[in-house]
Structure formats: structure tokens, C-alpha cells
N, C-alpha and C positions, 0 to 999 in steps of 0.2 A: 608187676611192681619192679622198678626199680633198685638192681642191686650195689649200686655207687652211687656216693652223694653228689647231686649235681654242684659244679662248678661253682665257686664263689661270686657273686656278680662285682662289677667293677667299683660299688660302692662297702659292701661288706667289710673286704679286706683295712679299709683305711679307716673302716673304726676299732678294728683290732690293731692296727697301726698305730693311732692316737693311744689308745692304754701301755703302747709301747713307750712311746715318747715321755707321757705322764709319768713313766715308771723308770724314769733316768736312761731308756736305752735299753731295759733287762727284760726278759720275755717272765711272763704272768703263769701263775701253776692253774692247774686244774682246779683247786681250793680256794683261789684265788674271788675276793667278792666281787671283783670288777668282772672277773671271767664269767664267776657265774650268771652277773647281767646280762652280760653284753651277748651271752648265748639265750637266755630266755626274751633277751630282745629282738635277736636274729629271728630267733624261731615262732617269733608274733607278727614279722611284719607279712602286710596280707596277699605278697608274690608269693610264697614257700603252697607247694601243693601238697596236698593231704597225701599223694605217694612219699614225696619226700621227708616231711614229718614225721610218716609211719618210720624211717628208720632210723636205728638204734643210733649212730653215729652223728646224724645230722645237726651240725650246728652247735653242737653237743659243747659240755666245759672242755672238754678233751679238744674236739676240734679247735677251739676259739685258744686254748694255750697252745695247740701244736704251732698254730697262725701269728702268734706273738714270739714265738719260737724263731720262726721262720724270717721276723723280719732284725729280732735281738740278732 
């Protein structure tokens, strides 16, 4: 199993992107409702493999505002 989440693919990021833009520019918390979608969205679509799912971080609210972070 896999102990790093794999890479974000080229389309992921730009929907954490969009909640950026929606959000005047300011990166989304972990509480955040949008965050929490948008990671039980990530974590449905049906490329994610069941290694990757199994871990604790993947796609996670945590990850999805670090990535709004990132582009704030």
C-alpha cells in the first residue's frame, strides 16, 4: 500500500481553483461546506483506487483547503 497520496491529476486542482475564485481570491478552511464537497467529490470519482482511498489524507477537507491555500 501506498504511503503518499498520489499526485493530483490535471483536472482536480482547477476545481479547487474555482472555489477559490468563487471565494473572492481567499483560500476555504477545512469546515468549510464547499471543502467538504468538493473532497467527498474527489474521493467518488471512479479513477481514485481503493489503495489510495484507504489513506487517511487522501483528498481529505484537509487536503482540498491546503490546495485553496495554495492557489489564495
Amino acid at each position: 500500500m501506498p504511503t503518499r497520496n498520489p499526485a493530483w491529476t490535471d483536472d482536480e486542482p482547477l476545481l479547487a481553483g474555482a472555489l477559490v475564485v468563487q471565494n473572492g481570491w481567499h483560500e476555504l478552511r477545512t469546515g468549510d461546506r464547499e471543502v467538504q464537497e468538493l473532497s467527498e467529490l474527489l474521493r467518488s470519482l471512479p479513477f481514485q483506487t481503493p489503495e489510495a482511498l484507504a489513506l487517511p489524507g487522501y483528498r481529505s477537507p484537509d487536503s482540498v483547503s491546503r490546495k485553496t491555500s495554495d492557489f489564495a
